[in-house]
mmCIF file of the C-alpha atoms, coordinates in Angstrom:
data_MODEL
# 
_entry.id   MODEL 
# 
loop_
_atom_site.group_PDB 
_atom_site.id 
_atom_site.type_symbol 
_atom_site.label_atom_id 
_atom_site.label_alt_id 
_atom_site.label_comp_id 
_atom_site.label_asym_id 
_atom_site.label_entity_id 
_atom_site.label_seq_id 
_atom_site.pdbx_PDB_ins_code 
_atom_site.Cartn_x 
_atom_site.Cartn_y 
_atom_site.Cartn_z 
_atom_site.occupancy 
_atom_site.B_iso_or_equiv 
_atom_site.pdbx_formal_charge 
_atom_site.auth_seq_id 
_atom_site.auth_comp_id 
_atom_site.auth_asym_id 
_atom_site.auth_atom_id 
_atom_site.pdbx_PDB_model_num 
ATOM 1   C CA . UNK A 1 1   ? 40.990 38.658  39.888  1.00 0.00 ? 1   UNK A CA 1 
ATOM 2   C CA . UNK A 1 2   ? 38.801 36.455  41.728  1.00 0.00 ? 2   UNK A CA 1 
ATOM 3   C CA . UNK A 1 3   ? 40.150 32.482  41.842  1.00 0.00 ? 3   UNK A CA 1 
ATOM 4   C CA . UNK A 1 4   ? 36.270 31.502  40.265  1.00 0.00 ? 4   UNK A CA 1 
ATOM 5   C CA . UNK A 1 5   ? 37.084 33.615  37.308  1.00 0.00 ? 5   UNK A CA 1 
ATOM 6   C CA . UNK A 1 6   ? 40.486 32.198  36.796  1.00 0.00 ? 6   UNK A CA 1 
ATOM 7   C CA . UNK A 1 7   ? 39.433 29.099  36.736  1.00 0.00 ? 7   UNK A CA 1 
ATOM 8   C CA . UNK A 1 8   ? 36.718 29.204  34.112  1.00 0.00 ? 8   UNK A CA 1 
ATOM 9   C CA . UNK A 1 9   ? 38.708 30.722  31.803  1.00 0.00 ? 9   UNK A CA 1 
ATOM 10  C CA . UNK A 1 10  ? 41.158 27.922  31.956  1.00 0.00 ? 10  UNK A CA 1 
ATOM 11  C CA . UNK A 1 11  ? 38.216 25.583  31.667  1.00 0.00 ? 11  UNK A CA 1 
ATOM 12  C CA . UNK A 1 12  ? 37.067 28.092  28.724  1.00 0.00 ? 12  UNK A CA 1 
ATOM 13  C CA . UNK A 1 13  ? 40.129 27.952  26.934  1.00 0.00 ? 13  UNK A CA 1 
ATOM 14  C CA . UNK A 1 14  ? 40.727 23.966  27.798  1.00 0.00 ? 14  UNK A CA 1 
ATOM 15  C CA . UNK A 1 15  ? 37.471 23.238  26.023  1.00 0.00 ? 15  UNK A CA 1 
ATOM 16  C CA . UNK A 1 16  ? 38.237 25.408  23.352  1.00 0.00 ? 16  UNK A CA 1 
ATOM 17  C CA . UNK A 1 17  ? 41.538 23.475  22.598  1.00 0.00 ? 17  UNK A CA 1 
ATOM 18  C CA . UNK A 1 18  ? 39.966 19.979  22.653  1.00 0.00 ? 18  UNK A CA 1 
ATOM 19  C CA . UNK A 1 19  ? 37.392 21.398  20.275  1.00 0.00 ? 19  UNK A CA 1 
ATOM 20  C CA . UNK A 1 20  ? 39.834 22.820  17.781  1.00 0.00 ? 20  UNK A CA 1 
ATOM 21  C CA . UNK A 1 21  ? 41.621 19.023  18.159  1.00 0.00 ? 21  UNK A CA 1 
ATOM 22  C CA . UNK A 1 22  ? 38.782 17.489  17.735  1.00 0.00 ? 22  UNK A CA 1 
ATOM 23  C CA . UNK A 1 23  ? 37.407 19.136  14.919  1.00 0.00 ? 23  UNK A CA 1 
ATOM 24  C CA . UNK A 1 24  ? 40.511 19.890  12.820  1.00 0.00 ? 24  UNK A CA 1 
ATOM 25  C CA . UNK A 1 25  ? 40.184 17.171  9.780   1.00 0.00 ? 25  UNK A CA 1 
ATOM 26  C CA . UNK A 1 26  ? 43.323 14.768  10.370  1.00 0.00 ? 26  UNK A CA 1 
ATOM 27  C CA . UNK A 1 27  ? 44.294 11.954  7.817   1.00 0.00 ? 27  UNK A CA 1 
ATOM 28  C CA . UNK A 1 28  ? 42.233 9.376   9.508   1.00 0.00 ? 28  UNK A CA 1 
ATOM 29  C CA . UNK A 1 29  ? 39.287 10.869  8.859   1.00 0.00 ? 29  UNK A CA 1 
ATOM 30  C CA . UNK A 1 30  ? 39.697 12.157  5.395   1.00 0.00 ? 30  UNK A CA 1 
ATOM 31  C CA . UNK A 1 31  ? 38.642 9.971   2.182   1.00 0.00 ? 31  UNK A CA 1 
ATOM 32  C CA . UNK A 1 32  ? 41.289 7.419   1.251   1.00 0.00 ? 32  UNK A CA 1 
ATOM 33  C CA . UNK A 1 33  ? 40.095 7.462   -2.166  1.00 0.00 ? 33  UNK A CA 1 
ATOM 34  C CA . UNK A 1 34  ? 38.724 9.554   -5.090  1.00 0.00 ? 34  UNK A CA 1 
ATOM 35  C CA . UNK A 1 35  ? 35.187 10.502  -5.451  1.00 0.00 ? 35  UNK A CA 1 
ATOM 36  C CA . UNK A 1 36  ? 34.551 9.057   -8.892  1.00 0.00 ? 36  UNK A CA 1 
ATOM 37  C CA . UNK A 1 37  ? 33.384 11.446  -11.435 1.00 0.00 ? 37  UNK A CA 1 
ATOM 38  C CA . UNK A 1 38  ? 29.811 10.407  -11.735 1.00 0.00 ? 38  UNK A CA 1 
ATOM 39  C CA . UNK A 1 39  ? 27.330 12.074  -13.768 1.00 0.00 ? 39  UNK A CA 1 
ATOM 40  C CA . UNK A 1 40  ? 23.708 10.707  -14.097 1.00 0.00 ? 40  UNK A CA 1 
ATOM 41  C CA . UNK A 1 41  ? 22.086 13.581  -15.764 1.00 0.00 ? 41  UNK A CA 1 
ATOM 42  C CA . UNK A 1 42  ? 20.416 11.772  -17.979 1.00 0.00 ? 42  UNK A CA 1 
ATOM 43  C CA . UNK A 1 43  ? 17.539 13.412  -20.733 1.00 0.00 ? 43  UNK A CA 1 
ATOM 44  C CA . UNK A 1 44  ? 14.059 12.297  -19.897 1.00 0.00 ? 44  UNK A CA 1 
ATOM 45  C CA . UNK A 1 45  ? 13.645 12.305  -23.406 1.00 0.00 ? 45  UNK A CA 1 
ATOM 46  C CA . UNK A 1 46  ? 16.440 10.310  -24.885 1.00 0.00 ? 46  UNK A CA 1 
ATOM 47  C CA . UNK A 1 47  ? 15.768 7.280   -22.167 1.00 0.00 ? 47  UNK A CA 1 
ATOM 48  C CA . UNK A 1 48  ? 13.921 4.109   -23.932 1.00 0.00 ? 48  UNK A CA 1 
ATOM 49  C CA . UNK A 1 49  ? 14.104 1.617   -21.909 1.00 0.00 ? 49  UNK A CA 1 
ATOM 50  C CA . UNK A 1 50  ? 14.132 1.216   -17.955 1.00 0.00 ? 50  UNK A CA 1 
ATOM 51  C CA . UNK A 1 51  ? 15.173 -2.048  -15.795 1.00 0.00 ? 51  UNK A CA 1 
ATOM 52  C CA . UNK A 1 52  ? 14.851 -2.546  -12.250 1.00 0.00 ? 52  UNK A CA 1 
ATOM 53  C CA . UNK A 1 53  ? 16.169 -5.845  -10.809 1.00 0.00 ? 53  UNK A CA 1 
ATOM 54  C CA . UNK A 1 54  ? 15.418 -7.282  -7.216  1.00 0.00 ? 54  UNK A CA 1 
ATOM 55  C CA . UNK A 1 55  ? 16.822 -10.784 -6.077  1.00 0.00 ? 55  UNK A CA 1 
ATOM 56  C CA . UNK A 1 56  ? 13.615 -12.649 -7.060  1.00 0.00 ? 56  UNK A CA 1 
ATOM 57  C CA . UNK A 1 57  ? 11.968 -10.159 -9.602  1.00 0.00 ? 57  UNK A CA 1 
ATOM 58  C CA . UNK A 1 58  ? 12.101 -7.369  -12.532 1.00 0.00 ? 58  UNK A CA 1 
ATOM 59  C CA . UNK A 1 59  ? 10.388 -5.238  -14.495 1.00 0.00 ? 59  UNK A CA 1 
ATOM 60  C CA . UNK A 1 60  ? 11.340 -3.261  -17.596 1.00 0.00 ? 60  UNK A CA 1 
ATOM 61  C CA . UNK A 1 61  ? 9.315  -0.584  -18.552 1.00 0.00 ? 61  UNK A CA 1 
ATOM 62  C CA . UNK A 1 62  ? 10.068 0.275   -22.514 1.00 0.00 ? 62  UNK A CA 1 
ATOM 63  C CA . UNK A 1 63  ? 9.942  3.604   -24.668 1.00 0.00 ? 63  UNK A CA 1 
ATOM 64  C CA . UNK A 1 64  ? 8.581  1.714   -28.497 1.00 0.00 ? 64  UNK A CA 1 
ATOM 65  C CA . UNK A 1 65  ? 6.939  4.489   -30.419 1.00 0.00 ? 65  UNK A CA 1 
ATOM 66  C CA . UNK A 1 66  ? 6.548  7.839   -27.890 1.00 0.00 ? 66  UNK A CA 1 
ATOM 67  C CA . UNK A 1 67  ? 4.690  5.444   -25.800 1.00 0.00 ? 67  UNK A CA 1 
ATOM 68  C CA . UNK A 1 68  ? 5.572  3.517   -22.427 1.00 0.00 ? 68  UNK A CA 1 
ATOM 69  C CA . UNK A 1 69  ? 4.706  0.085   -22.065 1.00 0.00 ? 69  UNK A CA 1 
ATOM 70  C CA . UNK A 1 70  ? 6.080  -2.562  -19.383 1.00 0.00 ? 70  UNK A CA 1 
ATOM 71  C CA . UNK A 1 71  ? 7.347  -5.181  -21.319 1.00 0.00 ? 71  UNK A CA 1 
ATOM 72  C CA . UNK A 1 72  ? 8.396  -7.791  -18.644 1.00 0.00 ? 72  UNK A CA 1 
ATOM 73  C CA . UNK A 1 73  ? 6.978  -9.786  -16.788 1.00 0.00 ? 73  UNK A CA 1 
ATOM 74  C CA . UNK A 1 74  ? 4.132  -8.934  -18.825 1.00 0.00 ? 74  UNK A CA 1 
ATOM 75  C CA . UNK A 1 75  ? 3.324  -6.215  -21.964 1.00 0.00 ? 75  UNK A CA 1 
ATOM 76  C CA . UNK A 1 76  ? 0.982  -3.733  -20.987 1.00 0.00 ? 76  UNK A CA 1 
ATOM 77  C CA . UNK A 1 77  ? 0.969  0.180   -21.806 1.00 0.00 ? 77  UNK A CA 1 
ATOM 78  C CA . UNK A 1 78  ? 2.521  2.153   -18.450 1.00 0.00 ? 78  UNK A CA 1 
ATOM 79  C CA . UNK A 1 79  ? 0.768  4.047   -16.209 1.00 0.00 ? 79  UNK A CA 1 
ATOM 80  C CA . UNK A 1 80  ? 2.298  7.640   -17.275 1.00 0.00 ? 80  UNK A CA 1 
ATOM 81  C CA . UNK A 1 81  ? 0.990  9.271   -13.511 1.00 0.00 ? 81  UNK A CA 1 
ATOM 82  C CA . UNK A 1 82  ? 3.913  6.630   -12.033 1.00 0.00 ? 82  UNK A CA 1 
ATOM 83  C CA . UNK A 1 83  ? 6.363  6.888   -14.662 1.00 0.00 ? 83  UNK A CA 1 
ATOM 84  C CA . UNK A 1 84  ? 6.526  10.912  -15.083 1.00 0.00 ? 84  UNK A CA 1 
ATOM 85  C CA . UNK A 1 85  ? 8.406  11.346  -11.644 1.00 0.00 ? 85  UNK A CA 1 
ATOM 86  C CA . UNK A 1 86  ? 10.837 8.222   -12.320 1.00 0.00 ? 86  UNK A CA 1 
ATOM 87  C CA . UNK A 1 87  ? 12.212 10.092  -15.118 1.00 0.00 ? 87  UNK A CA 1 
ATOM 88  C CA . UNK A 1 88  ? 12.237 13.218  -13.864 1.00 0.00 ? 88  UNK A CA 1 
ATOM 89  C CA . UNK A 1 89  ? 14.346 11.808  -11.306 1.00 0.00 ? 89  UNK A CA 1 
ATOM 90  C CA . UNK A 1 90  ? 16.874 10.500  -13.323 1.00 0.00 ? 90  UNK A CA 1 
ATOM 91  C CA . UNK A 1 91  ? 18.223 13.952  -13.656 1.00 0.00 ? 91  UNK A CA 1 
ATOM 92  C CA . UNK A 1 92  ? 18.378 14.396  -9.985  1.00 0.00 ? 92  UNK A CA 1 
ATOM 93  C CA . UNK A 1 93  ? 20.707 11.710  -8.789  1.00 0.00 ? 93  UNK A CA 1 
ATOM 94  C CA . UNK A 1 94  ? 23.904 12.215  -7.341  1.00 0.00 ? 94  UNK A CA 1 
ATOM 95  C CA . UNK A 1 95  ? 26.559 10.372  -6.113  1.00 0.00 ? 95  UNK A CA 1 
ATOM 96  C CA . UNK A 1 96  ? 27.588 11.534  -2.921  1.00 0.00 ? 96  UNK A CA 1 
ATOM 97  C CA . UNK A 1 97  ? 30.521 9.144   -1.288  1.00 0.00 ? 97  UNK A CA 1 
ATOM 98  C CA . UNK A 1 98  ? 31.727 4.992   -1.846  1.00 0.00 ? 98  UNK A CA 1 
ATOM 99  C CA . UNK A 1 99  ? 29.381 3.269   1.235   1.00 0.00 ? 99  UNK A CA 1 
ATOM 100 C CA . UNK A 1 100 ? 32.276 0.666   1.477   1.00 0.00 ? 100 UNK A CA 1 
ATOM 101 C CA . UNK A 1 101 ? 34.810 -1.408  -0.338  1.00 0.00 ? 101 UNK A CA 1 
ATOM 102 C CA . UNK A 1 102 ? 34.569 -3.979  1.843   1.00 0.00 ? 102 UNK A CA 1 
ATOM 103 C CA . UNK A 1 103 ? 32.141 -6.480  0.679   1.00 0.00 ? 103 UNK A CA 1 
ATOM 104 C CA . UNK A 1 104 ? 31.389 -7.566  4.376   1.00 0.00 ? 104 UNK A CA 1 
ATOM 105 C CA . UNK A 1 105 ? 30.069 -3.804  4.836   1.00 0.00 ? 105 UNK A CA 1 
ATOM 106 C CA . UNK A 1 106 ? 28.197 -4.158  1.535   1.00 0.00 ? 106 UNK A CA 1 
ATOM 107 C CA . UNK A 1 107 ? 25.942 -6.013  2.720   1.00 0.00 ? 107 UNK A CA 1 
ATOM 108 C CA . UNK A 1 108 ? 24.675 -4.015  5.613   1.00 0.00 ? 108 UNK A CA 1 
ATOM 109 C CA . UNK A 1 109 ? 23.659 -1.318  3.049   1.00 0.00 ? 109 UNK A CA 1 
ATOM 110 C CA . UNK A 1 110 ? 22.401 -4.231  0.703   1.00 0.00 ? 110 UNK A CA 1 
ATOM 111 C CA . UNK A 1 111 ? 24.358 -2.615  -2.317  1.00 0.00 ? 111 UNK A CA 1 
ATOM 112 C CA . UNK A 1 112 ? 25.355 -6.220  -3.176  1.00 0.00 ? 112 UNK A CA 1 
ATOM 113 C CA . UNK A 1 113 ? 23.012 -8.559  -4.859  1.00 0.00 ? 113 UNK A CA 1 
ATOM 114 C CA . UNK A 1 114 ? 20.342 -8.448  -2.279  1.00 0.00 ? 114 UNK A CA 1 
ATOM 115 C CA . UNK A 1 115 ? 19.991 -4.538  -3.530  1.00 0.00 ? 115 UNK A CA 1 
ATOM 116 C CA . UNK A 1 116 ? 17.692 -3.370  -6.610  1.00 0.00 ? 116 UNK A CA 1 
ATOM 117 C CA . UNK A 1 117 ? 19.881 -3.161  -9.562  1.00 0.00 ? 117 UNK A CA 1 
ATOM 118 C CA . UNK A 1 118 ? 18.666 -0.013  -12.033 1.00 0.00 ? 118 UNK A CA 1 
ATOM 119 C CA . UNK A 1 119 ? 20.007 0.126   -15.639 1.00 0.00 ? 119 UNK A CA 1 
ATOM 120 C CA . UNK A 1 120 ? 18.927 2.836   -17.777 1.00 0.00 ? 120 UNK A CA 1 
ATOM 121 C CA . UNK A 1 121 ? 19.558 2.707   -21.779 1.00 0.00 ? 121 UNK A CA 1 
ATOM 122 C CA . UNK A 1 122 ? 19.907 5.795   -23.990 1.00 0.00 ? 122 UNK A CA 1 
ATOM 123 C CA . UNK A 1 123 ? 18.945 6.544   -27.951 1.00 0.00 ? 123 UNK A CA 1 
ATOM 124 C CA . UNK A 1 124 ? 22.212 5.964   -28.382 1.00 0.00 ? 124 UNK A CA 1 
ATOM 125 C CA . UNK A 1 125 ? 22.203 2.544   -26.445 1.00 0.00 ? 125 UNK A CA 1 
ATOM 126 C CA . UNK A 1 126 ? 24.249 3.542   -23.657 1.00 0.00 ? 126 UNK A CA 1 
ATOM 127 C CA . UNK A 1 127 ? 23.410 2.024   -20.763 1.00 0.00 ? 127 UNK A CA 1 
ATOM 128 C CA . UNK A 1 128 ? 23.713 3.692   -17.223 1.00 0.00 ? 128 UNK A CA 1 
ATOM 129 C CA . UNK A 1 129 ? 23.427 0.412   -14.660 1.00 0.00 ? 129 UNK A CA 1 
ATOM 130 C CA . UNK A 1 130 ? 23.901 0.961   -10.256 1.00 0.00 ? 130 UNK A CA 1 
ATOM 131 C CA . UNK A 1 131 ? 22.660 -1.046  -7.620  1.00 0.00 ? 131 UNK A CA 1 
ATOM 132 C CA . UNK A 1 132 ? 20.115 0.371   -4.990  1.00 0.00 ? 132 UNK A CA 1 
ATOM 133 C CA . UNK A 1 133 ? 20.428 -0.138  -1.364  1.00 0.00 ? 133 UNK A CA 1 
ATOM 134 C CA . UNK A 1 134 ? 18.242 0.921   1.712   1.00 0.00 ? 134 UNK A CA 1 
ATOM 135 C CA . UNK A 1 135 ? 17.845 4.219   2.374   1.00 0.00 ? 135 UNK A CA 1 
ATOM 136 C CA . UNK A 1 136 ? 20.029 6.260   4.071   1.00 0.00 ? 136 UNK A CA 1 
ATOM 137 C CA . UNK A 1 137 ? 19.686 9.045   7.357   1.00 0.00 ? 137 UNK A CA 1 
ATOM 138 C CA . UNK A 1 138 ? 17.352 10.813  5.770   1.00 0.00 ? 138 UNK A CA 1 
ATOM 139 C CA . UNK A 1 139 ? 14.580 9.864   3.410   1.00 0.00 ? 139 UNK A CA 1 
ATOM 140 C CA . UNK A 1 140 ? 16.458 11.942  0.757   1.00 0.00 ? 140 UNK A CA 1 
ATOM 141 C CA . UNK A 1 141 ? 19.272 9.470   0.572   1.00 0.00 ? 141 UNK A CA 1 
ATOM 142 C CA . UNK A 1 142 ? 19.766 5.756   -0.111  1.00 0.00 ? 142 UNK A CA 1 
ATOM 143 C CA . UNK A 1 143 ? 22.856 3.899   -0.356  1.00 0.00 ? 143 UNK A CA 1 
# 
């Protein structure tokens, strides 16, 4: 055989070893923790009341007789064209990994107390509540 072709195919299978090292999953990189077992389909129907938190304000938007109102900072009936797609999403969300448990780290996604805190309530008064960061890689995800 010819000493070029020798020699690529110990480059070939060189490469091809570092890529099998490199992309096997080792300890380091797998999850040191559980995925928690998270579940925020929620029925647009049974939700009555909506809260969303920042630092320095909040609204709540409130379910009193089939209809919507906001209720804080002022009472006035909700715009329905807006609201539609906020529940609609509830049943959407999914938690996909923990961004950190260092509170240091926290902050660079702003799920700490500079993030929007959500808390959805129930018919049955159980309240879902999570704290909103910035949005992740894609415009699909937020932290």
């Amino acid at each position: 055989m010819n000493k070029s072709i020798l020699f690529l195919i110990a480059v070939f299978l060189l490469l091809g070893g570092l890529a099998v090292f490199y992309l096997m999953p080792s300890e380091e990189r797998e999850s040191s923790y559980d995925k928690a077992s998270f579940n925020m389909s929620l029925d647009s129907a049974s939700i009555v009341k909506i809260e969303i938190a920042k630092p320095e304000k909040s609204v709540t938007l409130e379910n009193q007789g089939g209809k919507w109102f906001v209720t804080s900072p002022i009472k006035y009936p909700a715009n329905m064209v807006n609201l539609f797609p906020i529940l609609g999403g509830m049943q959407k969300f999914k938690v996909g990994s923990l961004v950190s448990s260092n509170a240091e780290r926290q902050k660079t996604y702003q799920v700490d107390s500079a993030g929007t805190k959500l808390s959805v309530t129930d018919r049955a008064g159980k309240t879902v509540t999570m704290i909103i960061g910035k949005m992740g890689p894609s415009y699909e995800e937020i932290y």
